[in-house]
mmCIF file of the N, C-alpha and C atoms, coordinates in Angstrom:
data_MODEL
# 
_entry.id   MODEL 
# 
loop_
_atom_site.group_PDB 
_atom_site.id 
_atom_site.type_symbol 
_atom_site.label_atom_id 
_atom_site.label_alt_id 
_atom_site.label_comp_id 
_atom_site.label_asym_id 
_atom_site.label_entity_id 
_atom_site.label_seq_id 
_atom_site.pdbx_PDB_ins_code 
_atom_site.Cartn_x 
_atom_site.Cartn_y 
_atom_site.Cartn_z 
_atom_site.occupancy 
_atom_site.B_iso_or_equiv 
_atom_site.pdbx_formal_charge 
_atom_site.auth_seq_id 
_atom_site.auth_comp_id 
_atom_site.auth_asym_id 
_atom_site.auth_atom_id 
_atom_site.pdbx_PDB_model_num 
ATOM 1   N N  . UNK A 1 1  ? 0.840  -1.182 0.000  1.00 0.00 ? 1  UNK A N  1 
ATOM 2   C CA . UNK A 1 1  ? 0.000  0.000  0.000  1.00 0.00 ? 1  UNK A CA 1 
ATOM 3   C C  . UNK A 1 1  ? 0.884  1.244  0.000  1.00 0.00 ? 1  UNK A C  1 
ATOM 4   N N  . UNK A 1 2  ? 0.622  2.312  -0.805 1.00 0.00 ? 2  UNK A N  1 
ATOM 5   C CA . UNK A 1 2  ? 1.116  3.489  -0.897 1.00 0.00 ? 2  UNK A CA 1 
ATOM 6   C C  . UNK A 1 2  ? 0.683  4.529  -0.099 1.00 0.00 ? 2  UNK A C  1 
ATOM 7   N N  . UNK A 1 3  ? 1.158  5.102  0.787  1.00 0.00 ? 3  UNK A N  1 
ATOM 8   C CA . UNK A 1 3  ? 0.691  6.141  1.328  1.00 0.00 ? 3  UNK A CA 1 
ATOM 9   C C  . UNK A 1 3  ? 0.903  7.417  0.901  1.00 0.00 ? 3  UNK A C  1 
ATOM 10  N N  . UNK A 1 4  ? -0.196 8.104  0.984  1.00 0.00 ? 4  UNK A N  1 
ATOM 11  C CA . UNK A 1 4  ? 0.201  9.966  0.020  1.00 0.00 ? 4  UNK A CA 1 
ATOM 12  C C  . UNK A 1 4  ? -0.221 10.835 0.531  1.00 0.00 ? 4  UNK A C  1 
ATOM 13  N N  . UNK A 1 5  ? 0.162  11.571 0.301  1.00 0.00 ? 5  UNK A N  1 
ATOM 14  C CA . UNK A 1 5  ? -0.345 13.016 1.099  1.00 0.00 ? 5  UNK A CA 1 
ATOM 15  C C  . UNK A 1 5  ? -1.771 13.744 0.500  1.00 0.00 ? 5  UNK A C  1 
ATOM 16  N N  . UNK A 1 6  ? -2.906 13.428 1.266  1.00 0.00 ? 6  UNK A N  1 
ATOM 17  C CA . UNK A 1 6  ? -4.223 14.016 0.769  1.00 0.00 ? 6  UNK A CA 1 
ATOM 18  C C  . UNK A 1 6  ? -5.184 15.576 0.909  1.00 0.00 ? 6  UNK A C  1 
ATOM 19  N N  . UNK A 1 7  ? -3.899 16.021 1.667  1.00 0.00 ? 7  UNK A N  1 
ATOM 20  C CA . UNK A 1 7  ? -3.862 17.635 2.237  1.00 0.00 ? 7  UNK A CA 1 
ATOM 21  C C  . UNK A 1 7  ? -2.827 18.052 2.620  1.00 0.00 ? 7  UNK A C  1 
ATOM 22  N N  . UNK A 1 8  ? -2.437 19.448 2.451  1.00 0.00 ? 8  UNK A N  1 
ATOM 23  C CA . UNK A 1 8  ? -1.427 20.152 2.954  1.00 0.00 ? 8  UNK A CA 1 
ATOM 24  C C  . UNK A 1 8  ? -2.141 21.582 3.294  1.00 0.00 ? 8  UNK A C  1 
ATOM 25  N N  . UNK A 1 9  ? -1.467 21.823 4.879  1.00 0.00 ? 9  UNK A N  1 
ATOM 26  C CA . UNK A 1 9  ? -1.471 23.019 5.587  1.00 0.00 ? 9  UNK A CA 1 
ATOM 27  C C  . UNK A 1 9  ? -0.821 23.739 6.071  1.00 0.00 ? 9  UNK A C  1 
ATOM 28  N N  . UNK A 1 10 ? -0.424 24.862 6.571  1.00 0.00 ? 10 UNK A N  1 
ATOM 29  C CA . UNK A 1 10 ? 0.680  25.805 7.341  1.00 0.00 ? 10 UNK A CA 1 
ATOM 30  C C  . UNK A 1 10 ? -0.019 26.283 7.907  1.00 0.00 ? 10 UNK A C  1 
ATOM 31  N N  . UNK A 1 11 ? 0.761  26.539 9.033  1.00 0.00 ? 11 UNK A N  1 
ATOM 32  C CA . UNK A 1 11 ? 0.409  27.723 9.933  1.00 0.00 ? 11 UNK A CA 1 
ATOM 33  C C  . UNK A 1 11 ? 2.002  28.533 10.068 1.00 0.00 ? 11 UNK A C  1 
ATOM 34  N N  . UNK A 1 12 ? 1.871  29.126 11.313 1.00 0.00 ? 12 UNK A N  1 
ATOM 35  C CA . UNK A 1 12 ? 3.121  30.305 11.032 1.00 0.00 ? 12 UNK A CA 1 
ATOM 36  C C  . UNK A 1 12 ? 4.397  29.242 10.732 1.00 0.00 ? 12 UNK A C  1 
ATOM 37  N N  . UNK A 1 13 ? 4.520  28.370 11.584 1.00 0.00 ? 13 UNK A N  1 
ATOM 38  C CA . UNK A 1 13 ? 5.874  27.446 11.793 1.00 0.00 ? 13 UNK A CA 1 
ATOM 39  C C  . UNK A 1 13 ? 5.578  26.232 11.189 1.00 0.00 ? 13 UNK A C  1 
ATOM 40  N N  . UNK A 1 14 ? 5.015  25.926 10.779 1.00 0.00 ? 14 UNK A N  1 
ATOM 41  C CA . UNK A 1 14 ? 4.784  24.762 10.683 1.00 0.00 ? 14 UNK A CA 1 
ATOM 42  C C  . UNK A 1 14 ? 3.576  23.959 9.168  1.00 0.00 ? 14 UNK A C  1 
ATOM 43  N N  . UNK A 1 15 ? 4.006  22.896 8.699  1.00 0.00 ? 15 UNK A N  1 
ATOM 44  C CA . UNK A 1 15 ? 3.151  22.028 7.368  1.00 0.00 ? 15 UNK A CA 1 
ATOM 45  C C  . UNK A 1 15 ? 2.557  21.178 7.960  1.00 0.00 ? 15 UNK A C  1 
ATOM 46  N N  . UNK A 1 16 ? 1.487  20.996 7.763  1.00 0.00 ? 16 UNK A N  1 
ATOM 47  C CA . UNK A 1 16 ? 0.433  20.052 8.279  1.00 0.00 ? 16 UNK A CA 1 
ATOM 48  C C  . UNK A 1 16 ? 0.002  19.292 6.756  1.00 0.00 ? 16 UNK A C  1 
ATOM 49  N N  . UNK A 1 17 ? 0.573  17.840 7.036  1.00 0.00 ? 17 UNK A N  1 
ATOM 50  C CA . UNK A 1 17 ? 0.445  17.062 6.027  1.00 0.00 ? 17 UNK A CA 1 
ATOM 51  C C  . UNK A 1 17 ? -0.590 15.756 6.115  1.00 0.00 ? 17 UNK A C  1 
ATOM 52  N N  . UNK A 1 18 ? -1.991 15.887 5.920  1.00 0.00 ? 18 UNK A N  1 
ATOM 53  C CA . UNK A 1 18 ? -2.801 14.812 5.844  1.00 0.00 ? 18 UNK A CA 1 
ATOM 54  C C  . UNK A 1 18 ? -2.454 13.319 5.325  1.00 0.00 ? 18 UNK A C  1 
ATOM 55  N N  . UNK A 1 19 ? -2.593 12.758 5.431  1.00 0.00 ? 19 UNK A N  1 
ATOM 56  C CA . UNK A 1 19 ? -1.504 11.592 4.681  1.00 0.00 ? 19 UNK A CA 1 
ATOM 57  C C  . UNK A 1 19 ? -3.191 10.453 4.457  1.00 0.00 ? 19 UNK A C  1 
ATOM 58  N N  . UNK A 1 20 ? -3.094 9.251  3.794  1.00 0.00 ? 20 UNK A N  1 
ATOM 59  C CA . UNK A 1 20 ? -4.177 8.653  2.968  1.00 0.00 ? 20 UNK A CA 1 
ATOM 60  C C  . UNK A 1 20 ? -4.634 7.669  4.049  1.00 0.00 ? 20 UNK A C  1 
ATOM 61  N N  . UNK A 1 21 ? -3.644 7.249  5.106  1.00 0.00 ? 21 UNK A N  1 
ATOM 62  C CA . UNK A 1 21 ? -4.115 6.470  5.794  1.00 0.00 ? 21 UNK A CA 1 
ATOM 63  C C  . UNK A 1 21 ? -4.256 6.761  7.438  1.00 0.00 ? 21 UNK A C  1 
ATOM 64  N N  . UNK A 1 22 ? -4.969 8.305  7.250  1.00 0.00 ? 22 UNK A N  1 
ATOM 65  C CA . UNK A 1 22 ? -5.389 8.929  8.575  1.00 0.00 ? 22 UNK A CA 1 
ATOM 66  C C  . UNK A 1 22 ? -4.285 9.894  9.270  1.00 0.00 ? 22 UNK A C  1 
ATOM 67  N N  . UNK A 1 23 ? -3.540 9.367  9.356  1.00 0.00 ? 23 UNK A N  1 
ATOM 68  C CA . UNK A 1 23 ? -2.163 10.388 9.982  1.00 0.00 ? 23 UNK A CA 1 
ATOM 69  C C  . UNK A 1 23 ? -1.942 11.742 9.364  1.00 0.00 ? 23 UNK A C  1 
ATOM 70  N N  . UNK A 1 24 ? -1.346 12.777 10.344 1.00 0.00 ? 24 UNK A N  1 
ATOM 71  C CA . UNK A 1 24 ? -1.657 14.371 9.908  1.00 0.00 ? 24 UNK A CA 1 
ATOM 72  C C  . UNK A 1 24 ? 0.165  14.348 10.781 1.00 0.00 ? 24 UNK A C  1 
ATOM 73  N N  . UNK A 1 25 ? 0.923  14.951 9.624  1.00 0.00 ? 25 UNK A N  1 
ATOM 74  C CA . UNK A 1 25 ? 2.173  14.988 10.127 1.00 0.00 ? 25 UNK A CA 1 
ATOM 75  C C  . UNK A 1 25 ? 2.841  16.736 10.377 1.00 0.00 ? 25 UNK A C  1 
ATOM 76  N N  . UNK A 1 26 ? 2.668  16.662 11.178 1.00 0.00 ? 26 UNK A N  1 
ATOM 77  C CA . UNK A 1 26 ? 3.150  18.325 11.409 1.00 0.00 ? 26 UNK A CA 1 
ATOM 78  C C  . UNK A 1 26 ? 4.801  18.254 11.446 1.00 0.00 ? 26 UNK A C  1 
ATOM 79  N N  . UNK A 1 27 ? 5.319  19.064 10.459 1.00 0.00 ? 27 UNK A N  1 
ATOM 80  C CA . UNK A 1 27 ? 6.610  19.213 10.184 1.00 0.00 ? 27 UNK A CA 1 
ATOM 81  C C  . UNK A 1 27 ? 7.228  20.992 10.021 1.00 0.00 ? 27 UNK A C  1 
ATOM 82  N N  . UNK A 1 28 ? 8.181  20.970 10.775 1.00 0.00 ? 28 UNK A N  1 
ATOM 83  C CA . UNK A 1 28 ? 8.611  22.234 10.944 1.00 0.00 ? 28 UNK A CA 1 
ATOM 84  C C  . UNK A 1 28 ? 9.019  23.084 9.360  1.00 0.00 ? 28 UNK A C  1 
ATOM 85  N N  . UNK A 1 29 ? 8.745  24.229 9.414  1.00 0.00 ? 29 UNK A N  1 
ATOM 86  C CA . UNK A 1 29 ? 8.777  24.536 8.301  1.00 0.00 ? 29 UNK A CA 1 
ATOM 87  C C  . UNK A 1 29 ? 10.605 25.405 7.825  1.00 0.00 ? 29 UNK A C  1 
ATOM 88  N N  . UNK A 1 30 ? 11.072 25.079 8.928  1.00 0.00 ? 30 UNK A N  1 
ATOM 89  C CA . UNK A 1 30 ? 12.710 25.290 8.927  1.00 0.00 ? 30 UNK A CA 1 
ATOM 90  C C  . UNK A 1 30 ? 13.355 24.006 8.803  1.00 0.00 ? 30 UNK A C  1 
ATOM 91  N N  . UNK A 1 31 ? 12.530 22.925 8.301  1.00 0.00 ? 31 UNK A N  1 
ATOM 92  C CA . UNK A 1 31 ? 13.239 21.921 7.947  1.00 0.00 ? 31 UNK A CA 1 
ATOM 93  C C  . UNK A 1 31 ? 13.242 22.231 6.504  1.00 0.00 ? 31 UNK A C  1 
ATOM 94  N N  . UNK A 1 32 ? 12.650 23.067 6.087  1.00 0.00 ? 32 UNK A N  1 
ATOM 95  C CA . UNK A 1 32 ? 12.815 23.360 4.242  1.00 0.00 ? 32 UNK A CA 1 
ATOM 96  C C  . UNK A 1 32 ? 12.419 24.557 3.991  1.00 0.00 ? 32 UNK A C  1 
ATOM 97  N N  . UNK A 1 33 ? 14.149 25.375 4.030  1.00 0.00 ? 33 UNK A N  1 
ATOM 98  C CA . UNK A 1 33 ? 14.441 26.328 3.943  1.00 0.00 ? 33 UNK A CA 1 
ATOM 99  C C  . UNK A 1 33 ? 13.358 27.341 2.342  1.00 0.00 ? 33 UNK A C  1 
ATOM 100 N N  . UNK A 1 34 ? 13.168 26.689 1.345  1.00 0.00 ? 34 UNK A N  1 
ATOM 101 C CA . UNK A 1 34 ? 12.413 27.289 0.504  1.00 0.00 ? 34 UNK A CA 1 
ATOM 102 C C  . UNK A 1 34 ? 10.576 27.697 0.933  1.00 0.00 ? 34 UNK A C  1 
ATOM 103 N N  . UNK A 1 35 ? 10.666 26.629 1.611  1.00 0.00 ? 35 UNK A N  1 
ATOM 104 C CA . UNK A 1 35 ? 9.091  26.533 2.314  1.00 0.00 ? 35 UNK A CA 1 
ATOM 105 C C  . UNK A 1 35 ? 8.740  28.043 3.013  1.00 0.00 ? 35 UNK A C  1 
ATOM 106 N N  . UNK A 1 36 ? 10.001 28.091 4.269  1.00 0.00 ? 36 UNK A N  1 
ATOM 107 C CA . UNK A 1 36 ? 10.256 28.540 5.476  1.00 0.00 ? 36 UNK A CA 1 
ATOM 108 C C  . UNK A 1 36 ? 9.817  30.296 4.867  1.00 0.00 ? 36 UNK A C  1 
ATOM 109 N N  . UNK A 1 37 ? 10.692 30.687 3.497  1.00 0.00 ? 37 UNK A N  1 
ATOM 110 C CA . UNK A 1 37 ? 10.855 32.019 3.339  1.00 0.00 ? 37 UNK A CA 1 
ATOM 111 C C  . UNK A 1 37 ? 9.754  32.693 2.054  1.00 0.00 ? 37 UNK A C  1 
ATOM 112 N N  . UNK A 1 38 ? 8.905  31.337 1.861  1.00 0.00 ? 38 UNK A N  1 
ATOM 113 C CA . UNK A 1 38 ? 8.365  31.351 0.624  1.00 0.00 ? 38 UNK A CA 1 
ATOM 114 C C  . UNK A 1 38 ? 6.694  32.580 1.729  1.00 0.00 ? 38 UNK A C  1 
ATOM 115 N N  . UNK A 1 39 ? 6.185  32.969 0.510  1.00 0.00 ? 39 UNK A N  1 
ATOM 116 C CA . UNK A 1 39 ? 4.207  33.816 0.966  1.00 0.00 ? 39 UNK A CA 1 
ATOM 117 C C  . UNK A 1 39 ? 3.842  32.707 1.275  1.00 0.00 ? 39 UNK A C  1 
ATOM 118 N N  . UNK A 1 40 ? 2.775  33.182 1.600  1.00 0.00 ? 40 UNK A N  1 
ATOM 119 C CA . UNK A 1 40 ? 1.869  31.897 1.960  1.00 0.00 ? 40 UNK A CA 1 
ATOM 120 C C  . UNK A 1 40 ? 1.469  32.002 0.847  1.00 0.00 ? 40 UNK A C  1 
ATOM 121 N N  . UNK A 1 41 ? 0.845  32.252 -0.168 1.00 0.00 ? 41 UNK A N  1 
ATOM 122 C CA . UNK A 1 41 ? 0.259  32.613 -1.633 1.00 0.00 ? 41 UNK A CA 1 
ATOM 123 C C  . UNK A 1 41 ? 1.536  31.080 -2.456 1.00 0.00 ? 41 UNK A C  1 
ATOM 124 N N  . UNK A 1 42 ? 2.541  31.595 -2.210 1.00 0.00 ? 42 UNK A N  1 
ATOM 125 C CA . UNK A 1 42 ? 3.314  30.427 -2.952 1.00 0.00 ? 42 UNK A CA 1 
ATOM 126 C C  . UNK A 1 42 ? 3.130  29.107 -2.504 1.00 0.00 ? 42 UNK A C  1 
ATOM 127 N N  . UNK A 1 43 ? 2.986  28.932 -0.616 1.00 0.00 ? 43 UNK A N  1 
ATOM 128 C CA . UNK A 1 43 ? 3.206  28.010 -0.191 1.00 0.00 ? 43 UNK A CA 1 
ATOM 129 C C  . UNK A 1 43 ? 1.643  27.294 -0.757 1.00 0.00 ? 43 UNK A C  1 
ATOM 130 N N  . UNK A 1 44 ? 0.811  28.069 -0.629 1.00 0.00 ? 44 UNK A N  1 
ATOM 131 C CA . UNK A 1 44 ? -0.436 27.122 -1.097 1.00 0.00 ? 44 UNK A CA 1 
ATOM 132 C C  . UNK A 1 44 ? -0.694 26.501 -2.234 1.00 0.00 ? 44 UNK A C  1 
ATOM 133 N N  . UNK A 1 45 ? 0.212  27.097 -3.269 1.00 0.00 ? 45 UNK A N  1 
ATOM 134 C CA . UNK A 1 45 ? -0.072 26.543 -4.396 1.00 0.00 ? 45 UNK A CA 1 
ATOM 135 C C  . UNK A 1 45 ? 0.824  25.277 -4.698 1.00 0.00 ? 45 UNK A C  1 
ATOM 136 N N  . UNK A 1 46 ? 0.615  24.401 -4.874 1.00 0.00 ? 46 UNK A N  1 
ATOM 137 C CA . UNK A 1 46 ? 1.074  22.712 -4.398 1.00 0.00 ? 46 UNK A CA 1 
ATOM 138 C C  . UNK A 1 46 ? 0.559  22.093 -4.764 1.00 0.00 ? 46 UNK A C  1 
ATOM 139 N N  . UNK A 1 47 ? 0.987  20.685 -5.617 1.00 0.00 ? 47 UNK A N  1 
ATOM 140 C CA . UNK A 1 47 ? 0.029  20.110 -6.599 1.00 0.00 ? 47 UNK A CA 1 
ATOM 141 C C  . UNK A 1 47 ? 0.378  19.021 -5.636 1.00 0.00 ? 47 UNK A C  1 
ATOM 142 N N  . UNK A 1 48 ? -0.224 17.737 -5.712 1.00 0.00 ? 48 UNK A N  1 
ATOM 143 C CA . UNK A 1 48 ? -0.008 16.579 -4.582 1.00 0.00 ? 48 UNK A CA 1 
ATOM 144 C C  . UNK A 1 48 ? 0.111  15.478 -6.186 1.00 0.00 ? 48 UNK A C  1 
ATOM 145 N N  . UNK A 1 49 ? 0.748  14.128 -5.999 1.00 0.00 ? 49 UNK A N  1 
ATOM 146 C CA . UNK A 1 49 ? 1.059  13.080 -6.462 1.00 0.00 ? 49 UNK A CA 1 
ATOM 147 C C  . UNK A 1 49 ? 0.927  12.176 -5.343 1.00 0.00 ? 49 UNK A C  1 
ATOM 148 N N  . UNK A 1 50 ? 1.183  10.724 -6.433 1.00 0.00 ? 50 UNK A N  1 
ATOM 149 C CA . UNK A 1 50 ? 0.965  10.025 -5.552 1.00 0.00 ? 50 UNK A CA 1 
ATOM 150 C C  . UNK A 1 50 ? 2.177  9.303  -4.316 1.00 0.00 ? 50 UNK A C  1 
ATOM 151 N N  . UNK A 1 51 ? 2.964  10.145 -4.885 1.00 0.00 ? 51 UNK A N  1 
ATOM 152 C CA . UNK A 1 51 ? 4.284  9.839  -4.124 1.00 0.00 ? 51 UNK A CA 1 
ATOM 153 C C  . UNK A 1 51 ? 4.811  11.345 -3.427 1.00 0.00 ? 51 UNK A C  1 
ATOM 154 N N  . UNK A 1 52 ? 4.115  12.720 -3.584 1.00 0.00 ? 52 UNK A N  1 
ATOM 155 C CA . UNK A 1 52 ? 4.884  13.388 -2.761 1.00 0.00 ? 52 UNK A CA 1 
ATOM 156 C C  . UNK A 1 52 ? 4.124  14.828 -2.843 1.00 0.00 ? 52 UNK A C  1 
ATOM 157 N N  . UNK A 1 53 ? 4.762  16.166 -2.896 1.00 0.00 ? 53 UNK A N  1 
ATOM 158 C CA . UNK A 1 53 ? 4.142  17.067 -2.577 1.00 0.00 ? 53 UNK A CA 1 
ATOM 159 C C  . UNK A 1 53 ? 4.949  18.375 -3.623 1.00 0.00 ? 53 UNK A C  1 
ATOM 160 N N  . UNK A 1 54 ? 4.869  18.870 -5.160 1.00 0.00 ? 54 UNK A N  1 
ATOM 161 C CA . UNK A 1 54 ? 5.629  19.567 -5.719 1.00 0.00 ? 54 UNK A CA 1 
ATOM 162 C C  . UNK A 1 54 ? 4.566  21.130 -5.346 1.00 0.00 ? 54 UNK A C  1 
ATOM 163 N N  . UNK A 1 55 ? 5.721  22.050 -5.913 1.00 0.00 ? 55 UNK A N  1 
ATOM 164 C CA . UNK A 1 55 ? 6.055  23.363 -5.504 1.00 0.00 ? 55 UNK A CA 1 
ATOM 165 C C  . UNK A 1 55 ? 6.507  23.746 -7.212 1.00 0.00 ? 55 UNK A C  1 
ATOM 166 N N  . UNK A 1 56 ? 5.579  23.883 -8.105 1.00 0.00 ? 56 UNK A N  1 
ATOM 167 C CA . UNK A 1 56 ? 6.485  24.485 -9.206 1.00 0.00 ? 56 UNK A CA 1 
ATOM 168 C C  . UNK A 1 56 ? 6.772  25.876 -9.305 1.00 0.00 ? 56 UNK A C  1 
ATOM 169 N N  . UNK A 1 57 ? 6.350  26.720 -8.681 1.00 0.00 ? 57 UNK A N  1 
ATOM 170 C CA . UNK A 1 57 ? 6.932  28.032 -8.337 1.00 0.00 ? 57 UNK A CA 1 
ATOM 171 C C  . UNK A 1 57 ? 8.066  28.716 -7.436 1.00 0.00 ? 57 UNK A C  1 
ATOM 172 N N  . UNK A 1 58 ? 8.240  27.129 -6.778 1.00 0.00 ? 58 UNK A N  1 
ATOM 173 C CA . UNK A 1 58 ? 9.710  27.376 -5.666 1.00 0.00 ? 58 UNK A CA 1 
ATOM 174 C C  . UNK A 1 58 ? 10.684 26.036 -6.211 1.00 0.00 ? 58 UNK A C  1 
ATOM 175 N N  . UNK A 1 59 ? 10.046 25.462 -7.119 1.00 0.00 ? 59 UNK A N  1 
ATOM 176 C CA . UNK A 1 59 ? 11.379 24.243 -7.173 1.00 0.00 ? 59 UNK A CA 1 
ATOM 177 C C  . UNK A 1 59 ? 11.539 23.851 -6.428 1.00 0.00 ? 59 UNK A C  1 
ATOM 178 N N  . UNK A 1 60 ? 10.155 22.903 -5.792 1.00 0.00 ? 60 UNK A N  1 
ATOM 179 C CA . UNK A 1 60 ? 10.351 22.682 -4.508 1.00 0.00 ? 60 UNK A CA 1 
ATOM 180 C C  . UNK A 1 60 ? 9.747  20.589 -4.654 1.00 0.00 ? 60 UNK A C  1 
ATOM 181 N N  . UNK A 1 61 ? 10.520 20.222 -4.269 1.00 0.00 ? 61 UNK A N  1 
ATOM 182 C CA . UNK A 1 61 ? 9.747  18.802 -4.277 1.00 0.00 ? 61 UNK A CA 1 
ATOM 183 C C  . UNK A 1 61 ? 9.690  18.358 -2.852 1.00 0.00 ? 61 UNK A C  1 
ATOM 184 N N  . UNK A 1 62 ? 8.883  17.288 -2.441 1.00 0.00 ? 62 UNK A N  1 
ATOM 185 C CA . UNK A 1 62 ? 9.251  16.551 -1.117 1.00 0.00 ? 62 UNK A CA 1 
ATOM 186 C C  . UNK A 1 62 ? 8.556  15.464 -1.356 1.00 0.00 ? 62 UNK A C  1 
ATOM 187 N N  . UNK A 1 63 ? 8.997  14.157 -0.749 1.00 0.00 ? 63 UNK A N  1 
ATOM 188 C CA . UNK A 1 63 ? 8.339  13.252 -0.680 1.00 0.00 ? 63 UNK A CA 1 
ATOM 189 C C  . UNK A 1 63 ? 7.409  12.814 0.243  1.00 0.00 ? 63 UNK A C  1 
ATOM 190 N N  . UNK A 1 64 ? 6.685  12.090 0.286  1.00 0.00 ? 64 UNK A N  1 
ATOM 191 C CA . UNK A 1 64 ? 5.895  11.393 1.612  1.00 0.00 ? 64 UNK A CA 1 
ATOM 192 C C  . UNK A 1 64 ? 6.712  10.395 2.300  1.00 0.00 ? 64 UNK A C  1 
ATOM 193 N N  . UNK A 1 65 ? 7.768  9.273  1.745  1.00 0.00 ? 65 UNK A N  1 
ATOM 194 C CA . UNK A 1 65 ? 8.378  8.625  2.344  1.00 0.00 ? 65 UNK A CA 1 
ATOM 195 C C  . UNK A 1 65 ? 9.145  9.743  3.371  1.00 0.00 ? 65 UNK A C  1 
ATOM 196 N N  . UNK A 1 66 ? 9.836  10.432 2.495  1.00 0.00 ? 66 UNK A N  1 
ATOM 197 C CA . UNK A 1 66 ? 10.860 11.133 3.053  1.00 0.00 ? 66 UNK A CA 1 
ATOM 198 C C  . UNK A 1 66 ? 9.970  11.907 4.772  1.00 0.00 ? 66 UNK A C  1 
ATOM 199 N N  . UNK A 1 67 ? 9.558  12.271 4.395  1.00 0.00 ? 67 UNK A N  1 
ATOM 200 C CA . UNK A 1 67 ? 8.403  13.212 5.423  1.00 0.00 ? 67 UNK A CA 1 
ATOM 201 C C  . UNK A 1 67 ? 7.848  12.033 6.766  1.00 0.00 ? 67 UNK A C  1 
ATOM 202 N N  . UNK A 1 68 ? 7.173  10.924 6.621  1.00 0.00 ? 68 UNK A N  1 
ATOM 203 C CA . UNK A 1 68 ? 7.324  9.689  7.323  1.00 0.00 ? 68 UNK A CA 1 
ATOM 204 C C  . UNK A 1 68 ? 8.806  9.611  7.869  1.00 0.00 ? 68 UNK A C  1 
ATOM 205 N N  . UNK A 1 69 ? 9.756  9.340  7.066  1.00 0.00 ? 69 UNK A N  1 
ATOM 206 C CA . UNK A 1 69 ? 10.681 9.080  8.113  1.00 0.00 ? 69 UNK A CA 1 
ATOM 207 C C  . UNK A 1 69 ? 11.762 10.065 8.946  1.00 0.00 ? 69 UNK A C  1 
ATOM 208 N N  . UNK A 1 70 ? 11.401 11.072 8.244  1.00 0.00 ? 70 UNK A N  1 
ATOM 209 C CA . UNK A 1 70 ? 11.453 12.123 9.432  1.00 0.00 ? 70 UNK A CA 1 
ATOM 210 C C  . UNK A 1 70 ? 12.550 13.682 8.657  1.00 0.00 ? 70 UNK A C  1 
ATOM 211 N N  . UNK A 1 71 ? 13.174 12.905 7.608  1.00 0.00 ? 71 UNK A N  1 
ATOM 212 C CA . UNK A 1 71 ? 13.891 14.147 6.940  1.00 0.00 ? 71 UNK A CA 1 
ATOM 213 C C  . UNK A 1 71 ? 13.559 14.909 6.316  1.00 0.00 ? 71 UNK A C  1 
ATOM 214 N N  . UNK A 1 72 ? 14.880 15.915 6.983  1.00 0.00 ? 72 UNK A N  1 
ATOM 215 C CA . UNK A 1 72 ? 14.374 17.466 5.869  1.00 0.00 ? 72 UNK A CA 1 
ATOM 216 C C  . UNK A 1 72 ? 14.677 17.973 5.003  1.00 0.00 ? 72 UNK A C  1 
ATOM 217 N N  . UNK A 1 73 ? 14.986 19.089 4.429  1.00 0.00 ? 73 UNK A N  1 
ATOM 218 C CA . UNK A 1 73 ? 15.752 19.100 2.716  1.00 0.00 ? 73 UNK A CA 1 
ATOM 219 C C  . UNK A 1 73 ? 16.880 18.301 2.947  1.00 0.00 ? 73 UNK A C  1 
ATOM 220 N N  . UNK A 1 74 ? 16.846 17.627 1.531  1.00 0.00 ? 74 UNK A N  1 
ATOM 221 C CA . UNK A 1 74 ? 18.454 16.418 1.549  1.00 0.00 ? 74 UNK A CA 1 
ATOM 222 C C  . UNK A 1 74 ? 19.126 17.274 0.812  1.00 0.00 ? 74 UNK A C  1 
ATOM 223 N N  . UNK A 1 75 ? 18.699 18.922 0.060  1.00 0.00 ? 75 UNK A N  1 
ATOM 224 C CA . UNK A 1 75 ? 19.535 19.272 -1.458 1.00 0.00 ? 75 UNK A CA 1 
ATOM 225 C C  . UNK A 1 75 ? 21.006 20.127 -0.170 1.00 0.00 ? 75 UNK A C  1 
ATOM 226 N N  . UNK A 1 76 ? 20.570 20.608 0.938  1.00 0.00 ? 76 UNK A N  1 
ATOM 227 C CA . UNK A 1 76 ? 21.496 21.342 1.760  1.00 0.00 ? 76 UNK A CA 1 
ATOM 228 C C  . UNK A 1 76 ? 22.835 20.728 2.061  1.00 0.00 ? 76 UNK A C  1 
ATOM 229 N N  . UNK A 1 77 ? 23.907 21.686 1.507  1.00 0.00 ? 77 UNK A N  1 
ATOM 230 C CA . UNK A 1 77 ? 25.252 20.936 2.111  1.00 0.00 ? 77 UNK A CA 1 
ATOM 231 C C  . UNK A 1 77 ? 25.520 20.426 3.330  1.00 0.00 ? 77 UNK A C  1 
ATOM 232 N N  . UNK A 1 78 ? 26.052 19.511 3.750  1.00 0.00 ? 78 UNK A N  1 
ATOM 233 C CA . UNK A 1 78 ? 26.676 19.126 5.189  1.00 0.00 ? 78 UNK A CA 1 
ATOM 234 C C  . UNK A 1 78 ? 27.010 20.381 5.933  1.00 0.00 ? 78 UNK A C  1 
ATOM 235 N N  . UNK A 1 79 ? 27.040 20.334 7.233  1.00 0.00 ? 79 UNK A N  1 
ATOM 236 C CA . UNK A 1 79 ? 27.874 21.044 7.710  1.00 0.00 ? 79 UNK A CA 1 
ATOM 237 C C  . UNK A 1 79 ? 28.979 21.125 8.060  1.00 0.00 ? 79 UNK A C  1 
ATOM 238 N N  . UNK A 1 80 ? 30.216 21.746 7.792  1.00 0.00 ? 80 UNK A N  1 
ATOM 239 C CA . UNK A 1 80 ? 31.720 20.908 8.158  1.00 0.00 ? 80 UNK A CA 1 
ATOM 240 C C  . UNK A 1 80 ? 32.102 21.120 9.501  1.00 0.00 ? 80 UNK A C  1 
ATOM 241 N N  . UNK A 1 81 ? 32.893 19.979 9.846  1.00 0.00 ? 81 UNK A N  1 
ATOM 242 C CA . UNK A 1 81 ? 33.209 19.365 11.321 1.00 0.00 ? 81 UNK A CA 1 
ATOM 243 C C  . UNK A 1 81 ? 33.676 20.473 11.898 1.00 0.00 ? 81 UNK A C  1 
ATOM 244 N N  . UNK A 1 82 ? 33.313 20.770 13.357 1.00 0.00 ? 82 UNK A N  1 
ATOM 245 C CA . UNK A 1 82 ? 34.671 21.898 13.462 1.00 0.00 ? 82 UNK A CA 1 
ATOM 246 C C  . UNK A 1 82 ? 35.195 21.372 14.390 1.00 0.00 ? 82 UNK A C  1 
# 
């Protein structure tokens, strides 16, 4: 079974992601820096698939796996050791 995201929400901090098999995943919205700095006007506009959540006005993709298991943008460099 595939699970997908069947709603998306924000509030100030935060994405509220409905998902297909009941679960509502609230994810910080400084885990994805494009999200974080984007209007809300941009952030709403979001097309859903069946595998994730695109952004064609921010170049923004995310997955549902990814989001389930808990990560946040993967495109961000490491941080180096100090």
């Amino acid at each position: 079974m595939t699970i997908s995201a069947t709603d998306v929400k924000f509030d100030e901090d935060s994405m509220w992601v409905s998902l297909s098999d009941g679960r509502i995943l609230g994810i910080p919205l400084a885990w994805f820096p494009k999200l974080l700095i984007a209007s809300p006007e941009q952030r709403n506009h979001f097309e859903l698939s069946p595998y994730g959540i695109h952004w064609e006005d921010l170049d923004e993709d995310i997955s549902v796996a990814g989001l389930i298991a808990g990560r946040g943008d993967q495109t961000r460099a490491p941080l180096a050791a100090e």
